[in-house]
C-alpha positions in Angstrom: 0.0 0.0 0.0 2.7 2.6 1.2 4.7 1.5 -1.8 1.7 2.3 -4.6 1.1 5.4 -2.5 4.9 6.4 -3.6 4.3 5.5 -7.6 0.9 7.7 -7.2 2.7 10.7 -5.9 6.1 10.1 -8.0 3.7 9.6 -11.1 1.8 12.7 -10.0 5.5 14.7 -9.9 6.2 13.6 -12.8 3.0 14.9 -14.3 3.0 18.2 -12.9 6.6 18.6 -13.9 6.3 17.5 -17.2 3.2 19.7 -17.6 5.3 22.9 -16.0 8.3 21.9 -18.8 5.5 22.1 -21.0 4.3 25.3 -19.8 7.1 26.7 -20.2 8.7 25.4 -23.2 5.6 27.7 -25.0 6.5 30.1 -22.9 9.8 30.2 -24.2 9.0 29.3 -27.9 6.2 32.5 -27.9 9.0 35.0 -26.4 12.2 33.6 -27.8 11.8 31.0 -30.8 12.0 32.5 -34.6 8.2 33.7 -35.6 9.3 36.2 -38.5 9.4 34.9 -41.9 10.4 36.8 -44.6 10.9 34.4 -47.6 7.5 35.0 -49.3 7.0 38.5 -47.2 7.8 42.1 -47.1 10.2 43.3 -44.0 9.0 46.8 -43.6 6.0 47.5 -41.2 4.6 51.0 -41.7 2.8 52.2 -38.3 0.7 55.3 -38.6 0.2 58.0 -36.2 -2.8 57.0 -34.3 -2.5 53.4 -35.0 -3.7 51.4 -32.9 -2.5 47.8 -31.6 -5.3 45.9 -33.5 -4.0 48.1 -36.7 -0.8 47.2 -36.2 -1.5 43.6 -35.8 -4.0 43.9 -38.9 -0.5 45.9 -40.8 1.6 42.6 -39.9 -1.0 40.4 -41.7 -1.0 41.7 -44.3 2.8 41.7 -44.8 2.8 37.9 -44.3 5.6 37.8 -42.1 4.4 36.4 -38.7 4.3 32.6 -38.4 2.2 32.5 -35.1 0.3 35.9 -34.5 -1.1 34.6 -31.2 2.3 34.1 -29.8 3.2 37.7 -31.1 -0.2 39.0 -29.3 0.5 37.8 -25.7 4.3 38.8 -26.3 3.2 42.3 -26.8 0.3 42.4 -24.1 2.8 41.0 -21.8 5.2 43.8 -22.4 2.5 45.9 -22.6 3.5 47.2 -25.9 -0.4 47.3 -26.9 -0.5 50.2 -24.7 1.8 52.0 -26.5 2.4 52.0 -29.9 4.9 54.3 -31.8 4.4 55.1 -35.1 7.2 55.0 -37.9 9.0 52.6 -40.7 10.1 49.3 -39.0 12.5 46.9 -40.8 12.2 43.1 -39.8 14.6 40.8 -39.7 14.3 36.9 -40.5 14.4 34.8 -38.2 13.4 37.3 -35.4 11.3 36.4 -32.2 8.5 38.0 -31.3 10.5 38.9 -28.3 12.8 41.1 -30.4 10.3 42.0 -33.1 8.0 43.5 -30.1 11.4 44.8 -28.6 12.3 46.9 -31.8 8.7 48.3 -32.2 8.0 49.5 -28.3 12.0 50.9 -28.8 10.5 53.7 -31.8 13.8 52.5 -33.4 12.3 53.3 -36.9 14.6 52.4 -39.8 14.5 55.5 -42.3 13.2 55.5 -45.8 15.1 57.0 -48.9 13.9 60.0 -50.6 14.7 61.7 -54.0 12.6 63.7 -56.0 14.1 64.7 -59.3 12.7 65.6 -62.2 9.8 67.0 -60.8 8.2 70.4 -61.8 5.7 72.0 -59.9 4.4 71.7 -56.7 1.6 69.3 -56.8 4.3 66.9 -59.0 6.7 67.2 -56.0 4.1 67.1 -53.3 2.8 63.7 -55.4 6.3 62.1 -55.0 6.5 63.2 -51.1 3.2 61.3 -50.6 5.0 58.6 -52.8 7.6 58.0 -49.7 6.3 59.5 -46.3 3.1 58.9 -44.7 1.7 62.6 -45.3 -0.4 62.4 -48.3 -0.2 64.5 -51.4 -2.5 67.5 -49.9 -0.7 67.7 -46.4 2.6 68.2 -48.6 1.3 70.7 -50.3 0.2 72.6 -47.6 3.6 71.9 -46.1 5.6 73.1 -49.6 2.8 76.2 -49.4 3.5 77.3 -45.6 3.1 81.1 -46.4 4.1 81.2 -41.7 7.2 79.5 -42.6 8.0 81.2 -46.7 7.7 84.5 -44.9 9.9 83.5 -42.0 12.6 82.2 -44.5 11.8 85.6 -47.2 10.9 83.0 -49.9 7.6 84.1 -51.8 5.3 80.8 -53.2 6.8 80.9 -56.6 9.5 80.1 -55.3 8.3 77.3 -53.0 10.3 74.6 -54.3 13.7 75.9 -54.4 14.0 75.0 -51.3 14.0 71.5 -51.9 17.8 70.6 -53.6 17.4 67.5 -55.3 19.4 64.7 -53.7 18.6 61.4 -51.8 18.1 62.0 -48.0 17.1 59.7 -45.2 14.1 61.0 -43.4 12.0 59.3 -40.9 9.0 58.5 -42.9 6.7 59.6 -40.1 8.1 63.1 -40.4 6.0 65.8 -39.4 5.2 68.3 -42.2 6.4 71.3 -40.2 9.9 68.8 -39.4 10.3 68.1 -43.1 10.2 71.5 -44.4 13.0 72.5 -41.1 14.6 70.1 -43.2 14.7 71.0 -46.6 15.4 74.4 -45.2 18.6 73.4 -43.4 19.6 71.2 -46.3 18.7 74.3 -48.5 21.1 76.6 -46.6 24.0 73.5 -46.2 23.6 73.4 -50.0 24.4 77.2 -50.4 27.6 77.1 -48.8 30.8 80.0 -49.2 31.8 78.2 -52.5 28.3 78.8 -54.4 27.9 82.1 -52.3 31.2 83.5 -53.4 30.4 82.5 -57.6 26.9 84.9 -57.0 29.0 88.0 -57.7 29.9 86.9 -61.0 26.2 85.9 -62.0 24.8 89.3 -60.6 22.0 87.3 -59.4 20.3 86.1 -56.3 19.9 82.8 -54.9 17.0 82.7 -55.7 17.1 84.3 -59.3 20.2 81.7 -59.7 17.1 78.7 -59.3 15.2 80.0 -61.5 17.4 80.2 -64.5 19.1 76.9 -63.5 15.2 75.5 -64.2 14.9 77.2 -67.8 18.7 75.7 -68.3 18.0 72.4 -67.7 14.6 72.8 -69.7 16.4 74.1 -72.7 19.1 71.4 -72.2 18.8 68.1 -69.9 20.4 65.8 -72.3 23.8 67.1 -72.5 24.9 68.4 -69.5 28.3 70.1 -71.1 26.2 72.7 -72.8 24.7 74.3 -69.8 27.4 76.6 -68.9 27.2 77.8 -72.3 23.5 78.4 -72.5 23.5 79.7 -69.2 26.4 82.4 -70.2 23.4 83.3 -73.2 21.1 83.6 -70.9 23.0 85.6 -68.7 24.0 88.6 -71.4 20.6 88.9 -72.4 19.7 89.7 -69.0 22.7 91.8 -68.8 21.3 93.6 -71.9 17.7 94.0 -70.6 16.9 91.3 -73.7 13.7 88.9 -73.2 14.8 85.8 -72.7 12.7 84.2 -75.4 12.6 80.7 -74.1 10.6 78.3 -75.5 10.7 75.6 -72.2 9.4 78.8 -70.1 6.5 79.5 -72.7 5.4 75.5 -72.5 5.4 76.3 -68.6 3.4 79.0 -68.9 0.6 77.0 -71.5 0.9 74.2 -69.2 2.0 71.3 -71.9 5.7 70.3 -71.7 4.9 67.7 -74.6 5.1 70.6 -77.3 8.0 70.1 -79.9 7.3 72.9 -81.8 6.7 76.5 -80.5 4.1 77.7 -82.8 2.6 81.6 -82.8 -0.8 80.7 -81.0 1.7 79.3 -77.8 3.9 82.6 -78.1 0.2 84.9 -77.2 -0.6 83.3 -74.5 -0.2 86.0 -71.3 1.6 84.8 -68.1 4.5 86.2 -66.4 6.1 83.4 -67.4 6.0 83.7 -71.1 9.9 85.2 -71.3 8.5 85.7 -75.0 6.3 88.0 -73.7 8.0 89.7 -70.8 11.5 90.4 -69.9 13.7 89.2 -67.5 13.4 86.0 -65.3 10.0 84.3 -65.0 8.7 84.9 -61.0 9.7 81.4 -60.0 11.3 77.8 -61.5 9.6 76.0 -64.0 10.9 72.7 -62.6 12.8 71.7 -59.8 16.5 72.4 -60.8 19.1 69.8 -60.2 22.3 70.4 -58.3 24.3 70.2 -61.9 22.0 72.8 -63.3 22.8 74.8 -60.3 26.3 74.6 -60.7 26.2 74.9 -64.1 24.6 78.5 -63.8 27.3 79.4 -61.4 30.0 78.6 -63.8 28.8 79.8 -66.5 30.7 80.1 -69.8 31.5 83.6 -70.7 30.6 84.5 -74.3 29.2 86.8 -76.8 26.2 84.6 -77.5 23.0 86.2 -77.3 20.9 83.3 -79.6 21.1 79.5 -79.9 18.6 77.0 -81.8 18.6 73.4 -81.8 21.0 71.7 -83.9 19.2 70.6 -87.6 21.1 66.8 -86.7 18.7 66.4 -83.4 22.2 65.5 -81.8 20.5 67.3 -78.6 23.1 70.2 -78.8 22.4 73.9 -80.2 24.0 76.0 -82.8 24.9 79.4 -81.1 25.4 82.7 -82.7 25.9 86.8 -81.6 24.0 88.3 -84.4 20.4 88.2 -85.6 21.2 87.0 -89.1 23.6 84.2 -88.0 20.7 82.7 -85.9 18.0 83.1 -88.3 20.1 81.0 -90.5 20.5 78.1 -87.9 17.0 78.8 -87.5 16.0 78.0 -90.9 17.8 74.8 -91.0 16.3 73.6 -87.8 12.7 74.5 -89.1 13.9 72.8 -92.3 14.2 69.3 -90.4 11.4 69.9 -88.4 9.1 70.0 -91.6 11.3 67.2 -93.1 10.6 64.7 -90.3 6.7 65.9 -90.3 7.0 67.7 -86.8 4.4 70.4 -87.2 3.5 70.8 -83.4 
């Protein structure tokens, strides 16, 4: 009797502790064993503001990541990260627990995202691309590239809005605040302008801002061959010396809207706008596209000349045919027009 009262309570031990080893081999498996998956999955985890824990778990579903959701649930309940959820870009790792993966979110140790925006021409394009890579969508960017509080603070008028963005790649949180990106830009804007660039404005006799704006109608006119700039940009720069319009076609397509016009006709040179240089002298009020930091450079080292007129080349080789005199470029004009007509490119 005393001996099967032994078995019964060793067998009972032996129950209980192989039940606790159970316990807490899930215990362990939920906090510590690998329950991110990425071979079939996406590793970023975008968190909005406001999110909430059930969004967050709903935002890991649908990247397809998590082997055991339940195990991730009570790992984050029992950290009590679904109290507190931060918002930002999270990169997972394979292989990760839901310990760690619960770990790096509750941390806010967002991984930042890449952003470039070249090429881009007005505002709405560039606010379109911003939306493109942050969370703010394309109407909070705007409003953000549009901060009339912030462009009067900084003496920068709307037309001239998106000079302050220099093209380039940054890394920016992409749960920046609007007010935090523009800070920014602004900072980069300023780095950008350093004593090197400030100390070639003399030359130009133009602004920073005036030195945008003619980078944008330089790259217009030319964004194929890069080696011409300086010598366009010297053009440009004696018929502002000489009080000349600048009679530039990109800045008249700007000003009607279509940048798919190959051929400047009459009816496109009428139309009014400020930034029809056909029309009005001087520099347009702002940039009719984002200018690159070549283009920028480009302006600043400008190639002195006598040039006052250039036309496309008549081979399409991208490069123009310069000239001082009025008779000279109506001659290079003629040719152009010539193979224009010959190639049936009437508009």
């Amino acid at each position: 009797m005393a001996k099967s009262k032994k078995k019964w309570i060793l067998g009972g031990l032996t129950a209980v502790t192989l039940v606790g080893l159970g316990v807490a081999y899930y215990a362990y498996s939920s906090l510590f064993a690998a329950n991110v998956q990425l071979k079939n999955a996406q590793p970023e985890l975008y968190i909005k503001h406001g999110d909430t824990f059930d969004d967050v778990v709903a935002s890991l579903e649908k990247t397809g990541a998590i082997k055991d959701m339940d195990k991730f649930i009570s790992t984050a309940k029992m950290k009590k990260y679904d109290q507190h959820v931060k918002s930002g870009c999270y990169i997972m790792k394979n292989g990760m627990s839901s310990f760690e993966l619960v770990r790096l979110l509750a941390s806010g140790n967002q991984t930042p995202v890449k952003l470039t925006f070249n090429n881009k021409r007005t505002a709405p394009e560039l606010a379109g691309r911003l939306a493109e890579v942050l969370e703010m969508d394309s109407l909070t960017a705007l409003e953000a590239i549009y901060n009339d509080t912030l462009l009067d603070k900084w003496g920068i008028d709307r037309a001239n809005a998106i000079s302050v963005f220099v093209p380039n790649t940054y890394e920016i949180y992409w749960d920046i605040t609007p007010a935090k990106l523009m800070a920014r830009m602004k900072k980069e804007y300023d780095n950008f302008w350093n004593s090197n660039r400030k100390a070639k404005l003399a030359r130009t006799g133009l602004s920073q801002k005036e030195v945008s704006i003619l980078a944008s109608i330089v790259e217009e006119e030319q964004n194929q061959k890069y080696d011409e700039q300086p010598a366009i940009a010297g053009l440009y720069i004696n018929r502002l010396r000489k009080g000349m319009k600048l009679e530039s076609d990109p800045t008249v397509k700007f000003a009607v809207g279509d940048f798919t016009i190959r051929r400047v006709l009459t009816a496109h040179l009428s139309t009014d706008s400020p930034y029809n240089t056909y029309m009005y002298a001087g520099l347009p009020p702002g940039p009719i596209r984002i200018p690159s930091i070549k283009a920028i450079d480009n302006v600043l080292n400008f190639k002195e000349s006598d040039y006052i007129y250039m036309c496309a080349k008549e081979d399409f080789s991208g490069y123009h045919n310069f000239a001082v005199t009025g008779a000279e470029h109506q001659a290079n004009a003629q040719r152009y027009h010539s193979a224009l007509n010959r190639q049936r490119i009437y508009k």
